[in-house]
C-alpha positions as CSV (number, residue, x, y, z in Angstrom):
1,X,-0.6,-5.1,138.1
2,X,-2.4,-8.0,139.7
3,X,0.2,-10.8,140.7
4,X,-0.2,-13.0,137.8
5,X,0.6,-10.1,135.7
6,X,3.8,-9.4,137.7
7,X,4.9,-12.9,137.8
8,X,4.3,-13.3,134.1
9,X,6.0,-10.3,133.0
10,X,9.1,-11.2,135.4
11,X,9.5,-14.2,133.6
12,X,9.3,-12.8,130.5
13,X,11.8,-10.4,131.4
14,X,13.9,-12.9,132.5
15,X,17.7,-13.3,131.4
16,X,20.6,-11.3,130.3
17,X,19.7,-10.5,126.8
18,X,20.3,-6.7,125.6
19,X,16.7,-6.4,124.6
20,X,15.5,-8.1,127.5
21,X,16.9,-6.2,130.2
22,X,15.7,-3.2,127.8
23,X,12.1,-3.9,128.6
24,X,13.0,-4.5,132.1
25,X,13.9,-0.8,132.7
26,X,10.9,0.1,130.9
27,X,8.2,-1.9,133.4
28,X,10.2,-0.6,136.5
29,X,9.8,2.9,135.1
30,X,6.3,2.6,133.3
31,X,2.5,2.4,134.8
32,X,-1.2,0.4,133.7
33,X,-2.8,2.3,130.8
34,X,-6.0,0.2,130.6
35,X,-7.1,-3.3,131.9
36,X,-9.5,-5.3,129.3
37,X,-11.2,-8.3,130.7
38,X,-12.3,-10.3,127.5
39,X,-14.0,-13.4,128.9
40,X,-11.4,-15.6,127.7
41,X,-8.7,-13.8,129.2
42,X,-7.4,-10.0,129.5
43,X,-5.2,-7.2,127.8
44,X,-2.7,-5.3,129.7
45,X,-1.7,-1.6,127.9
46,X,1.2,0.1,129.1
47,X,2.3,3.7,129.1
48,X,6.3,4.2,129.0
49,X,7.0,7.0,129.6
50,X,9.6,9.1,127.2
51,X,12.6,9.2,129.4
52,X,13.0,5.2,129.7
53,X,15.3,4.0,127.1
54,X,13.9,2.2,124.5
55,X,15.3,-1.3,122.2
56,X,18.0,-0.2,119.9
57,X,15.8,0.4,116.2
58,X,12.8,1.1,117.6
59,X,11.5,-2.1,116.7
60,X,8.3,-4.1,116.8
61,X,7.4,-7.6,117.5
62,X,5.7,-9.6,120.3
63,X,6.5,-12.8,121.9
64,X,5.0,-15.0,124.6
65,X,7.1,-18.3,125.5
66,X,5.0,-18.6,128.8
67,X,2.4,-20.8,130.0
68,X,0.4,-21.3,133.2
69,X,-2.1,-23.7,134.9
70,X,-4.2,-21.8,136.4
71,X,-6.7,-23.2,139.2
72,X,-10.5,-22.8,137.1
73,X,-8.8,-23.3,133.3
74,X,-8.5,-27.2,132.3
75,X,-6.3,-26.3,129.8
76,X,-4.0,-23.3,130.8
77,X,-3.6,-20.4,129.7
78,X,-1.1,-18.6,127.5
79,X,0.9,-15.1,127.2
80,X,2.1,-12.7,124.5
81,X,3.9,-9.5,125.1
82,X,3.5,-6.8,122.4
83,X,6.6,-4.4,121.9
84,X,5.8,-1.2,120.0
85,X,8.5,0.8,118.7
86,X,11.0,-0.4,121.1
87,X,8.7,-0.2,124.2
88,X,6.5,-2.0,126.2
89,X,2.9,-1.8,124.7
90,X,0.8,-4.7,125.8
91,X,0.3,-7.6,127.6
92,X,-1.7,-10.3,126.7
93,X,-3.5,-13.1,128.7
94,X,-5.2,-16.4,127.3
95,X,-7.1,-19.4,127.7
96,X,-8.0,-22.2,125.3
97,X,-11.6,-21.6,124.7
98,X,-12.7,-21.8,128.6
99,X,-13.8,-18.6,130.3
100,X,-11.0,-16.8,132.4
101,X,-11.9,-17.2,136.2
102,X,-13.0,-14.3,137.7
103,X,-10.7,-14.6,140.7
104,X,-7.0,-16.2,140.2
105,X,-5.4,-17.9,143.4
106,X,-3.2,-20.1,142.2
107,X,-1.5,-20.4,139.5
108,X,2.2,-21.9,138.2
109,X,4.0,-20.3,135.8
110,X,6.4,-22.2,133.2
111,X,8.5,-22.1,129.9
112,X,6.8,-23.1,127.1
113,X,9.8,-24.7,125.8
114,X,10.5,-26.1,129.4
115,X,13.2,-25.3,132.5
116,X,15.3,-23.7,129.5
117,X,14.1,-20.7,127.2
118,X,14.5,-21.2,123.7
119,X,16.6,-18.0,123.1
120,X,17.6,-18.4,119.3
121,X,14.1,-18.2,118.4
122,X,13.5,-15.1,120.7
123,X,16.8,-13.4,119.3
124,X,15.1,-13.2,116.1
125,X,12.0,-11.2,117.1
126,X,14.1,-8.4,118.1
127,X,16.9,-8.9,116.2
């Protein structure tokens, strides 16, 4: 993964949620599928492998409560993390309508919802 990816997804991942820490095992144990550039940003597949446990219910949902400014993108960009049948499936990367730069250098990396995650909402994507 390229180092946005990795930052993103560590935040993401971030926190002591069941689910959470779930997903966790599953990046440290999983590898890239496929890489899609789309012009206004890119798609991350994963491939988890069978042994790596997977979110109790084998359920489905994405979320993305991260944002970045980006050096290149005026506005930012945006993340959403797909979850397929209680694994990993996809990552997501977004700007608002401006053409992703071809070559990310610096970047921060924030909350959406600020310092804090808003973790009720998230609870009920998995639960």
């Amino acid at each position: 993964m390229t180092q946005l990816e990795q930052a993103v997804m560590k935040l993401l991942l971030e926190g002591d949620e069941p689910a959470i820490a779930t997903l966790r095992q599953q990046l440290d144990a999983c590898r890239v599928e496929s890489r899609e550039l789309t012009g206004a940003g890119f798609y991350v597949k994963f491939a988890v492998p069978n042994f790596a446990p997977r979110i109790s219910g084998n359920k489905s949902f994405n979320f993305g409560d991260v944002s970045a400014d980006i050096d290149g993108l005026a506005s930012g960009a945006g993340f959403v993390l797909f979850v397929k049948d209680g694994a990993l499936d996809m990552l997501e990367g977004y700007s608002y309508d401006e053409p992703w730069p071809t070559e990310i250098k610096n970047f921060r990396l924030s909350y959406t919802t600020g310092i804090a995650r808003d973790w009720q909402s998230l609870r009920k994507k998995w639960s």
